[in-house]
N, C-alpha and C positions, 0 to 999 in steps of 0.2 A: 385463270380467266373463267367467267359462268357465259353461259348462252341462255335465254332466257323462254320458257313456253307457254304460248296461251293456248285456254280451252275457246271456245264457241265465243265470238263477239256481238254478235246481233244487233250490230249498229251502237254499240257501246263505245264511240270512240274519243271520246274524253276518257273515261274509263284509265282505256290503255293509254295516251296519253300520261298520263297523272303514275301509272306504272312504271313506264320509261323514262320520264322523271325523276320518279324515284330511285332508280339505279343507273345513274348517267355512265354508269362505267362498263354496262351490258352493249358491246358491240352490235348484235342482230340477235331475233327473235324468230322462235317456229311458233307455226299456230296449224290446230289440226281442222277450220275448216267452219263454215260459217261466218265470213266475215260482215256480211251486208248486213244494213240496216232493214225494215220493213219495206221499206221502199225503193230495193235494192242499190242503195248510195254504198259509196266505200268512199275510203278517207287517204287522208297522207300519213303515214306514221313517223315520229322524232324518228325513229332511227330503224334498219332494215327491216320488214317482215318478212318473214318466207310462209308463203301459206299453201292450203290445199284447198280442194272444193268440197263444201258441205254440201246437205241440200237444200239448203235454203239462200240459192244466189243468183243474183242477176248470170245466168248462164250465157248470155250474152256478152255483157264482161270477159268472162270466162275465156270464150271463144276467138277474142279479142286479144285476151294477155299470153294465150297460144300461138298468136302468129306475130310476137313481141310486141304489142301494141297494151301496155302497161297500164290502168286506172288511175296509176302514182308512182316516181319517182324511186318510191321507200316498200314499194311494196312488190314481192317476188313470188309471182305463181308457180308453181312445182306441179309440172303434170304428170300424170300415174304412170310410177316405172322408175329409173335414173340408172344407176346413181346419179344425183346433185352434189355439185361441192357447195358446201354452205360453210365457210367458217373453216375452221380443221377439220371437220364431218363429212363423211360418203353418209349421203341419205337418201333414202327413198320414200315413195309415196304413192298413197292409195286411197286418193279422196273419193268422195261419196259415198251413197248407199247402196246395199244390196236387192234386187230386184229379181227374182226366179226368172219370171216370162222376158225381162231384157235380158238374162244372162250372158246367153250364146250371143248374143249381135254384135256386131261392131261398135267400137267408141264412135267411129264416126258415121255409121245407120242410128245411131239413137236423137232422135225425133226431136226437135224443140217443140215447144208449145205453139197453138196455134190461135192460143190469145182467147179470153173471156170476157163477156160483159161484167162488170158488176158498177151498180146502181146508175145505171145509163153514160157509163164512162169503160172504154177500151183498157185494158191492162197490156202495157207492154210486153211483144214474145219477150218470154225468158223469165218474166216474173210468176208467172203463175207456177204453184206446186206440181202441176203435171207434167214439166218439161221433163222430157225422160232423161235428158243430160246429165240430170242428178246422179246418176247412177253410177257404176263400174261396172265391166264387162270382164269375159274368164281371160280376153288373150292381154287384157292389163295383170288379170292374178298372173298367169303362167310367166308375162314375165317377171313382176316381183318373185315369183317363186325362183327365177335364175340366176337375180343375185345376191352376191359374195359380197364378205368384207363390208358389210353396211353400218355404220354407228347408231343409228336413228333412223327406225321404221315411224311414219306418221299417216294414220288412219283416222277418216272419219268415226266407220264402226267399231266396235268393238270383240273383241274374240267369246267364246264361249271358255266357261259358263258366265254370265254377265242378268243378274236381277238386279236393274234399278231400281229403286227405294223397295228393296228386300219382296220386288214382286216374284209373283211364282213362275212367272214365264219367262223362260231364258231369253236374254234379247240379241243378244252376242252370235256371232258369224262366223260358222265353223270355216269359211276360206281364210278369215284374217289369221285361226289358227294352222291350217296349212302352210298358208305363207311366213309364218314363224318360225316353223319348225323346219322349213325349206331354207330361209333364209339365215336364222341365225342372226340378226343382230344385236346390236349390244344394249340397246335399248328399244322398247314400243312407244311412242304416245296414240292413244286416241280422246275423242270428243264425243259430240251427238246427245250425250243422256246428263249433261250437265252435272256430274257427281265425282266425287274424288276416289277412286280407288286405285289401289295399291297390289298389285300381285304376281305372279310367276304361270305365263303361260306357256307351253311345251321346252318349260325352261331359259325363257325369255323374260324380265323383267316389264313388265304392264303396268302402265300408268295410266289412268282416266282421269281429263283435266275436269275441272271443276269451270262453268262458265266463268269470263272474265271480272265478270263485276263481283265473286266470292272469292276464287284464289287462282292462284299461279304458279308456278314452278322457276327454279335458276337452278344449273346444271353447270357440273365443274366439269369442264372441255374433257380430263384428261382421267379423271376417277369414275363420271357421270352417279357421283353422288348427288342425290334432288334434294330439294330443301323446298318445301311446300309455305308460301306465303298466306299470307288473309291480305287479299284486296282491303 
């Protein structure tokens, strides 16, 4: 059996549709994060998703599908920390991005937005970029750093060293490499930088999805050998 992985959807949801079609024999799907569209809509998926939180999300959703109150049906939020059982997988998760000045706070002192004009029209709390709920905090790392036995680590960021399109500035996040090296699991994915890469970080296998509308991943349950598609 494969389980199947999306990068970043950004409201791509025909897209994935059209994916899931394509391998009607793929029970459930992880995805590491960014699922809203600009508008922050989200959709119904053919068949399971299990996601995390990007930054770019109706965070009020979010906060929503934390006290089981779901967007869909098909769609399964995983909040930072678990294990989760998904499938045959203990997995974990460590959506959003990294923030210095929110680091120490609490998941739940970090700020929603408190809403901006633009062009003589209110934006919804939660859509704006500056909701600080984007973020993770250290007592979400410390506990990913506690657990064991995990098959499937899923992050928004990425670990160091990480230059996206071969830039000079490392973008990668020395906690997601802590929490690798604490945790051990059998596999990484992350998201955020839209690009496919392939690597071994503190001896963990690292995988950077590629946004959905370029490629994908299917993952054999029991080998977690990846097979990288072209959307």
């Amino acid at each position: 059996m494969q389980i199947g992985a999306l990068g970043d959807i950004h409201g791509a949801f025909d897209t994935v549709q059209e994916i899931m079609a394509r391998h009607d024999e793929v029970p459930l799907w992880l995805q590491v994060g960014d699922v809203a569209s600009n508008d922050g809509e989200y959709f119904t998926p053919a068949r399971p998703l299990y996601w995390i939180k990007g930054n770019n999300e109706d965070f009020d959703v979010i906060a929503d599908a934390l006290e089981g109150r779901s967007p869909s049906p098909t769609l399964h939020y995983l909040r930072n920390g678990g294990p989760h059982v998904v499938g045959p997988w203990r997995v974990a998760a460590l959506g959003g991005t990294f923030a210095p000045s929110w680091y120490h706070t609490s998941a739940a002192a970090l700020p929603p937005s408190r809403g901006r004009r633009v062009a003589g029209t209110s934006v919804k709390l939660g859509k704006s970029r500056d909701d600080k709920r984007r973020h993770f905090v250290r007592d979400e790392v410390v506990t990913c750093k506690g657990l064991s036995q995990i098959d499937v680590f899923l992050t928004h960021e990425a670990p160091r060293p990480f230059h996206p399109a071969g830039r000079r500035i490392d973008a990668g996040k020395t906690v997601i490499n802590e929490v690798l090296a604490s945790m051990r699991p059998r596999l990484h994915l992350f998201g955020h930088h839209h690009e496919f890469t392939d690597s071994v970080r503190q001896g963990v296998r690292s995988v950077g999805l590629d946004v959905v509308t370029k490629s994908y991943l299917l993952i054999d349950v029991a080998s977690f050998k990846c097979e990288r598609l072209d959307t």
